[in-house]
C-alpha positions in Angstrom: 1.7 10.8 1.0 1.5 10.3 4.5 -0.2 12.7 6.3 -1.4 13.3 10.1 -5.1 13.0 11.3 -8.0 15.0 10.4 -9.7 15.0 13.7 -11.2 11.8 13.5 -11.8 10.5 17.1 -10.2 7.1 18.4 -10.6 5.0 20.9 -9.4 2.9 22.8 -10.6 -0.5 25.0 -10.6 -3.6 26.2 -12.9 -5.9 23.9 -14.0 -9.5 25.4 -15.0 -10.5 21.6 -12.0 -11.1 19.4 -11.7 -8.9 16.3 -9.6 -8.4 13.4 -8.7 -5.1 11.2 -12.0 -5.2 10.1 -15.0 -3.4 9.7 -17.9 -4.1 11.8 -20.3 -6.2 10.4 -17.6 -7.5 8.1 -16.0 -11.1 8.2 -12.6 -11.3 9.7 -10.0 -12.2 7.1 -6.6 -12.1 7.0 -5.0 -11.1 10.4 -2.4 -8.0 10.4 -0.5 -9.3 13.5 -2.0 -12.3 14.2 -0.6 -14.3 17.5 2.7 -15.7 16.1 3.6 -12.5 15.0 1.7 -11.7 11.5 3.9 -13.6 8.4 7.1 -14.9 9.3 10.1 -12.9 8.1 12.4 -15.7 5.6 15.1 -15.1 3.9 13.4 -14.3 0.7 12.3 -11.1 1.9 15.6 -10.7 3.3 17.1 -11.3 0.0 14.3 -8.7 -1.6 15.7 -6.0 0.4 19.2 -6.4 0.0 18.1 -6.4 -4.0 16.2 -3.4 -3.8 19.3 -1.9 -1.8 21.5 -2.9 -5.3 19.3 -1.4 -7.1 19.0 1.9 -5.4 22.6 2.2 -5.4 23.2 0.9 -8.9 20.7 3.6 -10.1 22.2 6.4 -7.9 25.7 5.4 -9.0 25.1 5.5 -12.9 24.1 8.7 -12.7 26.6 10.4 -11.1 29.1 8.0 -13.3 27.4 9.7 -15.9 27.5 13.3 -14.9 30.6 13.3 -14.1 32.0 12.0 -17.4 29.9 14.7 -19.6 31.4 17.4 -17.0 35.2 15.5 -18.0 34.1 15.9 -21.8 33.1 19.4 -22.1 29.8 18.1 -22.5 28.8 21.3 -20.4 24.6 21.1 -21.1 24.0 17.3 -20.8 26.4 17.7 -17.2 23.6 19.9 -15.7 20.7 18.1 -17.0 22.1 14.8 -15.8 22.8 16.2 -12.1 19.7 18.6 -12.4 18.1 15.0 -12.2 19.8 13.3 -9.8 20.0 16.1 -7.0 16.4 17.7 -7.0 14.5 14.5 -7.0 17.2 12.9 -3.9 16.5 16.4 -2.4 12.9 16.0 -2.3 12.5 12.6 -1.4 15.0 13.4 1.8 13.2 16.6 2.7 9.9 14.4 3.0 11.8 11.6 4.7 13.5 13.5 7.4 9.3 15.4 8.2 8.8 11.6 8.6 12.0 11.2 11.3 10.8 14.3 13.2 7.6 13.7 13.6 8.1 9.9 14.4 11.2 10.6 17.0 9.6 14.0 18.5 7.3 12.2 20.9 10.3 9.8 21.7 12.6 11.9 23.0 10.6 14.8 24.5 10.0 13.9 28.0 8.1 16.4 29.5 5.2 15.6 27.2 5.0 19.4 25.4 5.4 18.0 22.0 2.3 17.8 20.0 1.1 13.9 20.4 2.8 13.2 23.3 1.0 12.8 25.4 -1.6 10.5 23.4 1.1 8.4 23.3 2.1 8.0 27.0 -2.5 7.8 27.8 -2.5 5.4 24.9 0.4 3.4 26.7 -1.2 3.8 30.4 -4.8 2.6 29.7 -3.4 -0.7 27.6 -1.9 -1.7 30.6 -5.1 -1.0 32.5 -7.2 -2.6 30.4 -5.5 -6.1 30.8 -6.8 -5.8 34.1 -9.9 -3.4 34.2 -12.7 -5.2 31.4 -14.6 -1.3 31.7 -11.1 0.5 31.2 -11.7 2.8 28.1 -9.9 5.9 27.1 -10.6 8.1 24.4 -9.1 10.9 21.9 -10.6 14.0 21.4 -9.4 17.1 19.4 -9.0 20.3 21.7 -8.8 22.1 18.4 -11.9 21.2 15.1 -9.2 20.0 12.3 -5.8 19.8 14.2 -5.2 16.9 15.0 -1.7 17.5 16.1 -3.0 19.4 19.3 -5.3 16.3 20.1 -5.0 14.6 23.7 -6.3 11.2 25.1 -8.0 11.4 28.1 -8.0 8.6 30.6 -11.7 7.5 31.6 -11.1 4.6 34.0 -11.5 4.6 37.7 -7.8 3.7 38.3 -4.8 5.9 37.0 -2.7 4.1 34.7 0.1 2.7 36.8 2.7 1.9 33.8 3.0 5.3 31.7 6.7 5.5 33.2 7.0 2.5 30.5 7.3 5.1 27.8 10.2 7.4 29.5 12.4 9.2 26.7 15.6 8.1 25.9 18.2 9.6 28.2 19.4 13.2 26.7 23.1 12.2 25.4 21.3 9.1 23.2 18.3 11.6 21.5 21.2 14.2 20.7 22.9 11.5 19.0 20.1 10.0 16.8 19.0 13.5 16.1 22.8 14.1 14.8 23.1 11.0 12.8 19.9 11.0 11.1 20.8 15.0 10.0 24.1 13.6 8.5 22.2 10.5 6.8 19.6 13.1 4.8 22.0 15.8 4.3 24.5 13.1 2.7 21.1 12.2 0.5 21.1 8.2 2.6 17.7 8.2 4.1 16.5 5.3 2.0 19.6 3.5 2.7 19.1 4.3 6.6 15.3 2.7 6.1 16.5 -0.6 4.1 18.6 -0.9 6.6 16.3 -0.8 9.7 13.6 -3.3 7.9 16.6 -5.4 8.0 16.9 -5.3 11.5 13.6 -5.4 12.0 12.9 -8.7 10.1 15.6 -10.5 11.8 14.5 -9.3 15.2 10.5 -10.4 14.3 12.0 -13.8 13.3 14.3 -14.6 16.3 12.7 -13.3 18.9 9.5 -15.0 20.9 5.9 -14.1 20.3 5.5 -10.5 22.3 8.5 -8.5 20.8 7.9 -10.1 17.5 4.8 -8.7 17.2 6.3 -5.3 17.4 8.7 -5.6 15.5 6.4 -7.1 12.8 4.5 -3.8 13.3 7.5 -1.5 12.5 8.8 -3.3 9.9 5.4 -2.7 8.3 5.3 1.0 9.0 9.1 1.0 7.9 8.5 -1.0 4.7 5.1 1.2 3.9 7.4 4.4 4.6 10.4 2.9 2.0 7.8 2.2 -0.9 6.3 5.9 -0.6 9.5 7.3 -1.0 11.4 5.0 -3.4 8.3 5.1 -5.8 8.2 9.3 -5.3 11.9 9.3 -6.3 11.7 6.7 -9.3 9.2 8.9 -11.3 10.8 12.2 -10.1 15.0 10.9 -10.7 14.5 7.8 -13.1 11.6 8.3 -15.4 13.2 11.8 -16.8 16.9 10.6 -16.5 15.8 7.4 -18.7 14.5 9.8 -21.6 17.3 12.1 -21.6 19.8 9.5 -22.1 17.8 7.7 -24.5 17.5 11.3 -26.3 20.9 11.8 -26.3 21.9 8.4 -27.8 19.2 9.4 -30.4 20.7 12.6 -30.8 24.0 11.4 -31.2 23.2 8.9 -33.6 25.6 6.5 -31.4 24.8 4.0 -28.6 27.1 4.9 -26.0 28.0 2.7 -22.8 27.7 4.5 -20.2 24.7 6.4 -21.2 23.1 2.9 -21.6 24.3 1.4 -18.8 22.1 4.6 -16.6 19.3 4.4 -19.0 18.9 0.3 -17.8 19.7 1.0 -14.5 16.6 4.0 -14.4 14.3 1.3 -16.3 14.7 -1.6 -13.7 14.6 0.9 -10.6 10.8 2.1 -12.2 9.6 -1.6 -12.8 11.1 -3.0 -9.1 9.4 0.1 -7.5 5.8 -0.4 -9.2 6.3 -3.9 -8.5 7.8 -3.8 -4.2 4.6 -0.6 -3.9 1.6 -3.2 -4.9 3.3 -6.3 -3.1 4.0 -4.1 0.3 0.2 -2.7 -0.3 -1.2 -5.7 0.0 1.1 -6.8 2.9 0.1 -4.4 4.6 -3.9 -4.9 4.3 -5.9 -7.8 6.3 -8.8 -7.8 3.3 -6.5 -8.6 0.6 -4.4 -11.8 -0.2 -0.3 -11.2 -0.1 1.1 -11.3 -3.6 3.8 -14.1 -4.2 7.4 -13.5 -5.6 6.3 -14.7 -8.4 3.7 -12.4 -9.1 6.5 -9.4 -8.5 8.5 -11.0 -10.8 5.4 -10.7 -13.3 4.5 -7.1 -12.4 8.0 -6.4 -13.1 8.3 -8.1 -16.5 5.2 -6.2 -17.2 6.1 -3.1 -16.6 9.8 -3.3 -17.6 8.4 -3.8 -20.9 5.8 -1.6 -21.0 7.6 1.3 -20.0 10.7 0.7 -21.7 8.5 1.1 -25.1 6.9 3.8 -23.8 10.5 5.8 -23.3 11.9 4.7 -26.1 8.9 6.1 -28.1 9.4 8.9 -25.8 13.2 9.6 -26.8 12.3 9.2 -30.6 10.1 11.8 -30.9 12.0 14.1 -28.3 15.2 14.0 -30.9 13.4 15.8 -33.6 10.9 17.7 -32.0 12.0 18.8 -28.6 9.8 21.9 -28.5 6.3 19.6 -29.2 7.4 16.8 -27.2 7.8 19.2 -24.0 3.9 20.2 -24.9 2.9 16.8 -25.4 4.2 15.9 -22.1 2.6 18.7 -20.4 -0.9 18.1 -22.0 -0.9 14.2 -21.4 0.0 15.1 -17.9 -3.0 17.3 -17.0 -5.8 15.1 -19.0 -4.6 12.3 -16.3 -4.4 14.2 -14.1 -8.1 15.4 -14.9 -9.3 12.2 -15.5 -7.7 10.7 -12.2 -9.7 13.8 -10.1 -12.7 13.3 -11.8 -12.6 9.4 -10.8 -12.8 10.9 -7.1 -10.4 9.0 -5.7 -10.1 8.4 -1.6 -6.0 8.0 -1.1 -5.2 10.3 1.5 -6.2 11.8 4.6 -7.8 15.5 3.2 -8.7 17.1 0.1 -5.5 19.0 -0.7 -3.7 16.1 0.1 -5.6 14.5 -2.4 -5.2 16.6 -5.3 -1.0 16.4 -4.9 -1.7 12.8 -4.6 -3.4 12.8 -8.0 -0.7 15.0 -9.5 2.3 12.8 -8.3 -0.3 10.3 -10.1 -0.7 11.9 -13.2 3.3 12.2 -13.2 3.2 8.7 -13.0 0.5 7.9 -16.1 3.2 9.3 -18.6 4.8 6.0 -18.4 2.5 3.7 -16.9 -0.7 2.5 -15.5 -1.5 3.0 -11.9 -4.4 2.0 -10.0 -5.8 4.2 -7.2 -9.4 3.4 -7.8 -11.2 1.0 -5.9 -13.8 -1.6 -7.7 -12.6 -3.7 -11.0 -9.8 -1.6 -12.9 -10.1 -3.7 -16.4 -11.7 -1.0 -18.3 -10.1 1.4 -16.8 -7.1 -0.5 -17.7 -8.0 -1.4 -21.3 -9.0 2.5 -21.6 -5.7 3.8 -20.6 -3.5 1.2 -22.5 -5.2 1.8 -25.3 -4.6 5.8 -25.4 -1.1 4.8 -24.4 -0.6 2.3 -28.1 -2.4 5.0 -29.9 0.1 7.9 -28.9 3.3 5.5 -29.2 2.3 5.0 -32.5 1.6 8.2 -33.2 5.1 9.3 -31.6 7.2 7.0 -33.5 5.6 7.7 -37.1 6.4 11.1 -36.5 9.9 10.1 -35.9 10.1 7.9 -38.7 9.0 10.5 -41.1 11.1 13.1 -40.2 13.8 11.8 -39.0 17.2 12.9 -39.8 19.5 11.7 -43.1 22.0 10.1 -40.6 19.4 7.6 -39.3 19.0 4.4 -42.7 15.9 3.2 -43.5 17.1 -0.4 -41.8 18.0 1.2 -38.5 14.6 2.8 -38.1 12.4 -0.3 -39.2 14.6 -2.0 -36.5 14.1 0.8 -34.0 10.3 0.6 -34.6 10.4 -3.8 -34.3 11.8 -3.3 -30.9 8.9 -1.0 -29.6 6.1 -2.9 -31.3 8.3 -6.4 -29.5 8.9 -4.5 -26.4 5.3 -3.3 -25.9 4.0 -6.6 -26.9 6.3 -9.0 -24.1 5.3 -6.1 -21.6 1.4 -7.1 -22.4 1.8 -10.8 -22.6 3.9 -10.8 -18.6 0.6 -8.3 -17.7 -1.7 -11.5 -19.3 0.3 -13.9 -17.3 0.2 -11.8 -13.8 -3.5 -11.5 -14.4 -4.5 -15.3 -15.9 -2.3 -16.8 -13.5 -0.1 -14.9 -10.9 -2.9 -13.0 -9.8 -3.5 -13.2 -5.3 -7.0 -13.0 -5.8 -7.0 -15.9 -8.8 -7.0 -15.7 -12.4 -8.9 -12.4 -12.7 -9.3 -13.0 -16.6 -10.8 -15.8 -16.5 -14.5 -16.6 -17.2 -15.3 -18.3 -14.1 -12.1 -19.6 -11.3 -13.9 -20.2 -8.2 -16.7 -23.1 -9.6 -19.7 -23.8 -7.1 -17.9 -25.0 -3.8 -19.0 -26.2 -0.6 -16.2 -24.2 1.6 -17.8 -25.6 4.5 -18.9 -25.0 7.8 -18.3 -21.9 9.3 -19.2 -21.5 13.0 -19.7 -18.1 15.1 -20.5 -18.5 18.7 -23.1 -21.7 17.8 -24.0 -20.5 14.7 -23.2 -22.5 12.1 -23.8 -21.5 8.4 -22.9 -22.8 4.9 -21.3 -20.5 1.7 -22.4 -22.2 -1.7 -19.5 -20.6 -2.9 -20.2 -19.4 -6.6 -18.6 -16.7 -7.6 -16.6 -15.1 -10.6 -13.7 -12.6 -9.7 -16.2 -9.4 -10.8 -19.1 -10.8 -8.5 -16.6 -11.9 -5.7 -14.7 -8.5 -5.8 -18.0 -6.0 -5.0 -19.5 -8.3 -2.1 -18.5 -7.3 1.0 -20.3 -9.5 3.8 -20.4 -13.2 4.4 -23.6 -14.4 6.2 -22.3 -17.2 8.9 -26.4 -17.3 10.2 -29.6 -16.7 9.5 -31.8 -13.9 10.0 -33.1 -12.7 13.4 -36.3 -13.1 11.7 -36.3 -16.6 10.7 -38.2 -19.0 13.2 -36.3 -20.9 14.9 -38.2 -24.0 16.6 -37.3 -27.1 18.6 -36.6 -30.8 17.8 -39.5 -32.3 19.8 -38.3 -35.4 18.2 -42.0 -35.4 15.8 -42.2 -33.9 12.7 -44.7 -30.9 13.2 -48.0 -30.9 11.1 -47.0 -29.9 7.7 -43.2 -30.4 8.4 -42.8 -33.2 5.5 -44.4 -31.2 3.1 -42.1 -27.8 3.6 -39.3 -30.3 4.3 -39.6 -31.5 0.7 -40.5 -28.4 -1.1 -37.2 -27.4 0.7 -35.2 -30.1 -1.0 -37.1 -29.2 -4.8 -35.7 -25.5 -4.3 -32.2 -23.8 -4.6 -31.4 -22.8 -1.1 -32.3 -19.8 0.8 -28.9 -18.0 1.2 -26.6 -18.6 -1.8 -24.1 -16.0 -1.1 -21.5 -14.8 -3.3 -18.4 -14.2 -1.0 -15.4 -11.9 -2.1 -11.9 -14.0 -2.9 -11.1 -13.2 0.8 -13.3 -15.3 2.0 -11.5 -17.9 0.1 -10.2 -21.6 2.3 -6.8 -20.2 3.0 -8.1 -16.8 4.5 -11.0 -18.4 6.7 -8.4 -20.9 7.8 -6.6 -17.9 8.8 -9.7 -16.2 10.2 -10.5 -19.3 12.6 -7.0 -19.5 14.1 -6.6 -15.7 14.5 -10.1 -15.7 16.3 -8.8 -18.2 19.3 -6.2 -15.8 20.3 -6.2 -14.2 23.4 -8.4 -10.9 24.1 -6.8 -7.8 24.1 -7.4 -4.1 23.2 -9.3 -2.7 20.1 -8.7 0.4 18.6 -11.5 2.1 17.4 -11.4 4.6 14.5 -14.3 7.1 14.2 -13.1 6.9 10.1 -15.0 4.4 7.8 -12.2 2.1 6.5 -10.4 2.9 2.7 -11.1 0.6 0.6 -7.9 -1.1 -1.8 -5.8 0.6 -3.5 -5.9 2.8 -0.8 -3.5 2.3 2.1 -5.4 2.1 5.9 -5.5 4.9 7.9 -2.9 3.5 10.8 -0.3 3.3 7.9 -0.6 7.2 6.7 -1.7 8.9 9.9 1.3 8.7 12.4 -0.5 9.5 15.1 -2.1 6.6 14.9 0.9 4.4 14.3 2.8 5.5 17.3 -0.2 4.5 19.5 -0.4 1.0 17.9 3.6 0.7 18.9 3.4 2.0 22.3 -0.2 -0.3 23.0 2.2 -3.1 21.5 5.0 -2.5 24.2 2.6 -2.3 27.2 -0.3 -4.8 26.1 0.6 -8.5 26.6 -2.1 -8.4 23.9 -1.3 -7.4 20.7 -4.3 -4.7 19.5 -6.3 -4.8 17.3 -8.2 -2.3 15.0 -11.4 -1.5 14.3 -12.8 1.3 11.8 -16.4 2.3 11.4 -18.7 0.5 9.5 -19.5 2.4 6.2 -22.8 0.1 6.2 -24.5 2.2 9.7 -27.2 4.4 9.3 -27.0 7.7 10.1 -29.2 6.9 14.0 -26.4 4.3 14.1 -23.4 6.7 13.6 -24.6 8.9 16.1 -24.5 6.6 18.7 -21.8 5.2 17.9 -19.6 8.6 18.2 -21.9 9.4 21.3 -20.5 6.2 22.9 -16.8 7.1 21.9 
């Protein structure tokens, strides 16, 4: 899921025009880090965390609970399926966590500069500091070898040598032996993700109580740290709790009995799969500039929603698994590679290269057996509707073959119960999905036929050029623009008040004001009065340095490239603690011609 660069070239400079994470070409929106530090840390996201920590450990705990008391019973077989589940998925997850660690604390605490990176990091560090001094100090990455990007090395192209890269001196020796000792015990002990919940912690506090500088960093890391917690928590929730909820439900089916414990897991996998669906999409759109943050009560929604839906979904699941273990093991297998299929064919652009991209899409298709996932960019409703729609069709399907041959143990009033609470359960999961999207929704009510209206959102003014958005729009229109003209066309005429109408003036003046106007554009929601009100303070803040990305920007669902490419996140962090400035990003526009492109990578 996170993955290193793919030899894309980067530079770095000191800008005199203030930017956002944006595209060129593109209006600023929503700042990442604007100058008081991005969105202040409260103690509702404190309170998140510290539920998603209850949750991890309630899910964890049930399980082995659960193990352990089919070991006590003799209950030999359901013992090793139980713990089969628990410790392969953990293993995984802390495998991939502890790559993250090494290749995150490598740069750190080698000081001679001979790990791969390095010494990007300490150039990257050097020329901030000259560039809040030198306006023509630019520096620039380069790979020494085509596709590895870990060999890559910044070279310093300003007339003075960078006089602070002692700033980024390793940690003495006795304090990197330490970490590197304690973060082996966490992940061996299977307590990365606790380790991670914990730091965001700490790092939301410090971003709150400290002054504008240092809580700009910290708002940085506890973005990275937050990005790096969902990945995980999300890989482990369909690899530990979406198989450990339908073997418990199985075995309570089997056994004709509900049991307590057994239930008390199953619940505990269910609301660790809804939370995590719900804590990915909010921290997705946290974490991009172009997209408005989703409220609590929008989680809430999403969780609801999904809850629901995938509850039925197991339940169905378990059913049919009781009588027919053999065909539900080839149903599973078959529904997995036709999404799978069908999410490749939709040529998706999640991750940094083409293999990476296939797992991606696998861990996706994983995924689809219980629930819908978006990874597409553009409007998902059909794509929705389609999937949903399969989904009813095969939990009917499922539980009709359970009720017809189901065993004698199992009355006729038990199953017509057992089929009312699917048809109930899937039916609250779609009405909280109706609410999310009529209501709850960041960008508006997405359902509806028309949300925006035809709104004057004003005047918006770019160096003297003042324009005005007749803002018209329905969510579908709003969501496939991506440009907001602020002025008019270099090849308008523009002429002078002499202070007398010129000949034929009146005449164009009033044939003017009998026609619609010129530019009627159709902005996207982020151009919406909350986001340019955050677009015109974030544009008075001081200048500093932009970090340009030879990579045209992903586009939503898809996370940026600074959040999956560490390279790139380690140089934002170190730019952060040298810059008095905090930097800003730039990717390349996916609007340039190809004469454009080319001088654009000649200049980096």
């Amino acid at each position: 899921m996170a993955a290193k660069s793919d030899g894309a070239a980067v530079s770095v400079e000191d800008d005199n025009t203030p930017r956002s994470l944006s595209e060129p070409g593109k209006p600023a929106t929503r700042s990442q880090c604007t100058a008081a530090g991005g969105k202040p840390y409260t103690l509702l996201d404190c309170c998140w965390v510290l539920c998603a920590l209850l949750v991890f450990f309630s899910d964890g705990a049930t399980d082995l609970w659960l193990a352990a008391h089919y070991y006590l019973k003799g209950d030999h077989w359901w013992f090793g399926l139980t713990l089969v589940f628990v410790v392969v998925p953990s293993a995984v997850v802390q495998v991939l966590s502890f790559r993250w660690f090494v290749y995150d604390y490598s740069d750190l605490s080698s000081g001679d500069g001979s790990a791969g990176g390095s010494g990007s990091c300490a150039a990257a560090a050097g020329a901030a500091s000259g560039a809040a001094t030198a306006s023509d100090s630019t520096f620039s990455t380069k790979d020494s070898a085509a596709g590895n990007a870990a060999n890559a090395t910044l070279v310093y192209t300003s007339p003075g040598q960078p006089t602070t890269a002692a700033r980024a001196a390793s940690p003495r020796r006795c304090c990197t032996i330490c970490m590197w000792v304690f973060q082996t015990v966490l992940h061996v002990l299977q307590l990365g993700q606790v380790w991670r919940y914990i730091h965001a912690l700490y790092l939301g506090a410090q971003s709150r109580w400290h002054s504008n500088g240092p809580r700009r960093h910290f708002h940085w890391r506890l973005m990275f740290e937050s990005a790096d917690i969902t990945m995980l928590r999300l890989l482990e929730a369909f690899l530990k709790s979406a198989p450990q909820l339908v073997l418990q439900l199985s075995i309570m089916i089997h056994l004709n009995t509900a049991l307590p414990l057994p239930g008390l897991s199953a619940s505990a996998s269910l609301v660790s799969l809804a939370w995590m669906i719900a804590s990915y999409q909010k921290v997705l759109r946290d974490s991009r500039d172009d997209k408005l943050p989703m409220s609590y009560k929008a989680v809430i929604a999403q969780m609801l929603w999904h809850f629901f839906t995938i509850g039925a979904r197991t339940v169905a699941f378990a059913l049919f698994a009781s009588v027919f273990q053999l065909y539900f093991g080839i149903f599973i297998v078959s529904h997995w590679c036709v999404m799978t299929f069908w999410i490749i064919q939709g040529e998706t652009d999640l991750c940094m290269s083409k293999w990476e991209e296939i797992i991606y899409n696998m861990v996706v298709g994983i995924i689809y057996i219980f629930c819908w996932f978006n990874v597409k960019e553009g409007p998902s409703r059909f794509r929705m509707t389609f999937y949903y729609s399969v989904t009813l069709a095969e939990n009917v399907a499922l539980i009709a073959a359970w009720y017809t041959y189901r065993g004698p143990q199992t009355s006729d009033s038990t199953a017509l119960l057992v089929v009312c609470l699917v048809a109930c359960s899937f039916a609250l999961g779609t009405f909280f999905m109706l609410v999310y999207y009529c209501w709850l929704h960041p960008d508006g009510p997405v359902l509806g036929s028309q949300w925006g209206g035809c709104v004057d959102e004003g005047l918006v003014g770019t160096g003297g050029a003042v324009g005005v958005i007749d803002a018209c729009l329905t969510p579908s229109q709003g969501s496939q623009t991506d440009m907001v003209i602020t002025s008019p066309p270099r090849t308008l005429p523009r002429t002078k008040d002499t202070g007398e109408p010129a000949p034929g003036e009146r005449d164009r003046e009033r044939d003017r004001d009998s026609c619609l106007p010129v530019f009627q554009v159709r902005p996207s929601p982020s151009s919406s009065p909350a986001l340019l009100h955050r677009t015109s303070s974030s544009s008075r803040t001081q200048e500093g340095p932009v970090i340009r990305i030879d990579l045209p920007r992903k586009r939503y669902p898809a996370w940026d490239a600074h959040f999956i490419d560490r390279r790139l996140r380690k140089t934002i962090l170190l730019l952060e603690t040298t810059s008095a400035v905090s930097p800003r990003i730039q990717y390349r526009s996916s609007l340039m011609g190809s004469k454009e492109v080319l001088e654009y990578e000649t200049t980096v």
